[in-house]
C-alpha positions as CSV (number, residue, x, y, z in Angstrom):
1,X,109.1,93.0,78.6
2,X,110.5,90.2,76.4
3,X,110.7,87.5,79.4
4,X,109.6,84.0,78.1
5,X,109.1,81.1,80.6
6,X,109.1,82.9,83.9
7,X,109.9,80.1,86.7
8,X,107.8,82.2,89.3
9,X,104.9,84.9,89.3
10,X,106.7,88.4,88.2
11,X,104.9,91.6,88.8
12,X,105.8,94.8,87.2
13,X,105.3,97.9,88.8
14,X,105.2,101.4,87.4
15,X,105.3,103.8,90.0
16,X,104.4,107.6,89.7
17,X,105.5,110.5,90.2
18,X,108.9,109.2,91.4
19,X,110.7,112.5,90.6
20,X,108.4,114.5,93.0
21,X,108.8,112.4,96.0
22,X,106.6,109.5,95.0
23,X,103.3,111.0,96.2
24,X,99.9,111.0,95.3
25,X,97.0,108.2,94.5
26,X,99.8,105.9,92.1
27,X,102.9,106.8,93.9
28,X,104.8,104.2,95.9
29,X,104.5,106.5,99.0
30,X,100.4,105.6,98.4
31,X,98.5,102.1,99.3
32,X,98.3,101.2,95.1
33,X,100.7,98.2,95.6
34,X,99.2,96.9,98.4
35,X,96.2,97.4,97.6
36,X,96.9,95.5,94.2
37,X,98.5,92.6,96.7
38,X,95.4,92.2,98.7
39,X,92.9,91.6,95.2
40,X,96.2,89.6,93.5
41,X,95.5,87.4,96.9
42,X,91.7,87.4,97.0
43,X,91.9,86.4,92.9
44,X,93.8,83.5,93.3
45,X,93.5,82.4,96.7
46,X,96.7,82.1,97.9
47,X,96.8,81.5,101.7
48,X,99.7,84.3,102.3
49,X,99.2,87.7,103.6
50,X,100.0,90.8,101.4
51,X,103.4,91.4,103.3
52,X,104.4,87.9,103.6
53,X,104.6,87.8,99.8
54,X,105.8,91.0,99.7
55,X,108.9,89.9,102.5
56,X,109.9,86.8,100.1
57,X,110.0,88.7,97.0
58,X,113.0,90.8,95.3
59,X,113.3,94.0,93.6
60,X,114.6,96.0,91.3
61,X,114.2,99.6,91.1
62,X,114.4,100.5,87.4
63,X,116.4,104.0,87.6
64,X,118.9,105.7,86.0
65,X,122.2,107.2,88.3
66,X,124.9,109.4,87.5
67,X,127.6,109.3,85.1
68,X,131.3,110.4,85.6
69,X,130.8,113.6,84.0
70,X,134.4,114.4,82.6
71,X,134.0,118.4,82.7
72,X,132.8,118.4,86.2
73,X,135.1,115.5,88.2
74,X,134.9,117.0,91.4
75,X,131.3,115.8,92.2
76,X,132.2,112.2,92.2
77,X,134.7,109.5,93.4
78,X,136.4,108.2,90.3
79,X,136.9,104.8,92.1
80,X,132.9,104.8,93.2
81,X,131.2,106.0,90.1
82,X,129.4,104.4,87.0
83,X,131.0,105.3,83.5
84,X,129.0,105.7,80.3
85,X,129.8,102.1,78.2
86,X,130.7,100.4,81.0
87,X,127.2,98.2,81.0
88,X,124.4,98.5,83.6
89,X,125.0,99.8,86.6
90,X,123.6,98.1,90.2
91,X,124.0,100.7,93.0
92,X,123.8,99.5,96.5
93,X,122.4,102.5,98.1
94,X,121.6,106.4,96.5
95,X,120.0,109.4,98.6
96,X,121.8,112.1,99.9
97,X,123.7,113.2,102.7
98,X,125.3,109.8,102.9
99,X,122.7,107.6,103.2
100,X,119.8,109.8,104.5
101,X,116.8,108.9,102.7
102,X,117.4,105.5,100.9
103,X,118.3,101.9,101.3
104,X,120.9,99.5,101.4
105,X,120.8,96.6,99.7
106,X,122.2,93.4,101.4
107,X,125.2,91.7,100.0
108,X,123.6,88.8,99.5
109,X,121.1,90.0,96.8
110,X,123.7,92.3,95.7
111,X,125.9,89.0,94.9
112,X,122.8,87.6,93.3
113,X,122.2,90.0,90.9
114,X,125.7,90.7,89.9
115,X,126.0,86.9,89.5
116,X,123.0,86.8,87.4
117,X,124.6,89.9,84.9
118,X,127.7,87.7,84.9
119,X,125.9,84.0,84.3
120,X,124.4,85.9,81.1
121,X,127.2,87.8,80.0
122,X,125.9,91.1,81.1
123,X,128.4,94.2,81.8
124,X,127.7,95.5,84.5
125,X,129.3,98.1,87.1
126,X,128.2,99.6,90.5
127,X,128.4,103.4,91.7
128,X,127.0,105.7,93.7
129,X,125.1,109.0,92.6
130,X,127.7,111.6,94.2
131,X,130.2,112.7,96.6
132,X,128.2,112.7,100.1
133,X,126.2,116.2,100.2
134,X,127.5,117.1,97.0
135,X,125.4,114.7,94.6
136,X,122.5,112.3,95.4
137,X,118.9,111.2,94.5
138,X,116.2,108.6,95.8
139,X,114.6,106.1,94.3
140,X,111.7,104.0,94.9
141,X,113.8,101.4,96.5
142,X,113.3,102.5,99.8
143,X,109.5,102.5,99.6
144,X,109.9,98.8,98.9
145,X,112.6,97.7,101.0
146,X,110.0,98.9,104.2
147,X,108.1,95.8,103.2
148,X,111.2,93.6,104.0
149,X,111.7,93.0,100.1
150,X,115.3,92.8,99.1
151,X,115.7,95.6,96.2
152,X,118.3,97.6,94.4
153,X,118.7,100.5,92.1
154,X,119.3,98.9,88.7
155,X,119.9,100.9,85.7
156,X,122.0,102.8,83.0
157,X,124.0,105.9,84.0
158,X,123.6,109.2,82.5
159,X,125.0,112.7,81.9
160,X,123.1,115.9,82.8
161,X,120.0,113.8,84.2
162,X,117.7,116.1,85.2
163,X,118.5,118.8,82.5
164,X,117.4,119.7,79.0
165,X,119.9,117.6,77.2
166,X,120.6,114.1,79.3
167,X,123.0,111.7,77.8
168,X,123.3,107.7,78.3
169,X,124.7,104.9,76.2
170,X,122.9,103.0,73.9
171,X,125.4,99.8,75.5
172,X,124.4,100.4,78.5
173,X,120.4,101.0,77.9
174,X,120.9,97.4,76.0
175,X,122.9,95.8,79.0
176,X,119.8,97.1,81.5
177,X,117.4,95.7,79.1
178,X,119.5,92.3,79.2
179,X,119.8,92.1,83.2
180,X,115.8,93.1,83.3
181,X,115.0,89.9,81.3
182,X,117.2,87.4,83.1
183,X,115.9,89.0,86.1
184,X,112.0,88.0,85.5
185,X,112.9,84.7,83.6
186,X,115.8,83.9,86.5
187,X,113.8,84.4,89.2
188,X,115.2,82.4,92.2
């Protein structure tokens, strides 16, 4: 990323293969990011524990969501979904069924990051991925909320995810880009 003059350590994490239920040796269902804690710790000697870090720090679970979709309306809540040019969207909770398999983000951090898209001038929006058990997805964000860290889906919306021909907005990929920086160089 572009981030200049981070005030704290920032870690980015590229997890694999989300879209298959985060399994295997790099997934976040696996022991790669602690593991990477434990010899981040060792390295520099801090006097922490992997999950005490991991319980202070905050999150963001770079995905996309869904997009009103204007030929199929019935799959969404018009008052509870992200539009396309609307800026980035910052979605409390996803899965499916309601909120079987997910997260929910306090509304603390929740505040904090839509604060920080508003101190920077960032549009931004929230959502939810679908109707309950009608639409819905995971993310990683639950694999790293079990360590007590706060996180939230953060991300542009999109049309078709999933198919052959997925659309999103170029404003919106820019405002994601935007709220990513200020995240890592804002870090509180």
């Amino acid at each position: 990323l572009d981030a200049q003059d981070c005030k704290e350590t920032v870690l980015l994490y590229l997890a694999d293969p989300e879209e298959i239920g985060s399994m295997g040796d790099t997934g976040a269902e696996s022991f790669v990011f602690v593991n990477f804690m434990r010899e981040y710790i060792r390295k520099t000697g801090i006097t922490a524990t992997w999950d005490e870090l991991l319980e202070n720090a905050l999150s963001i679970s770079a995905d996309v969501t869904g997009a009103l979709d204007p030929t199929f309306k019935s799959v969404n809540d018009p008052n509870n979904v992200s539009y396309l040019g609307h800026g980035v969207s910052i979605e409390k909770y996803g899965g499916r069924g309601g909120k079987y398999s997910t997260s929910e983000a306090h509304a603390e951090y929740m505040h904090y990051l839509r604060s920080l898209a508003t101190k920077h001038g960032i549009p931004w929006q929230t959502g939810e991925q679908g109707k309950i058990d009608i639409g819905g997805g995971g993310t990683i964000a639950m694999f790293m909320s079990r360590y007590g860290m706060d996180c939230v889906d953060v991300g542009p919306c999109m049309l078709g995810m999933h198919s052959p021909f997925e659309v999103t907005s170029k404003v919106d990929i820019y405002c994601t880009y935007l709220l990513y920086k200020a995240f890592f160089e804002d870090a509180r």
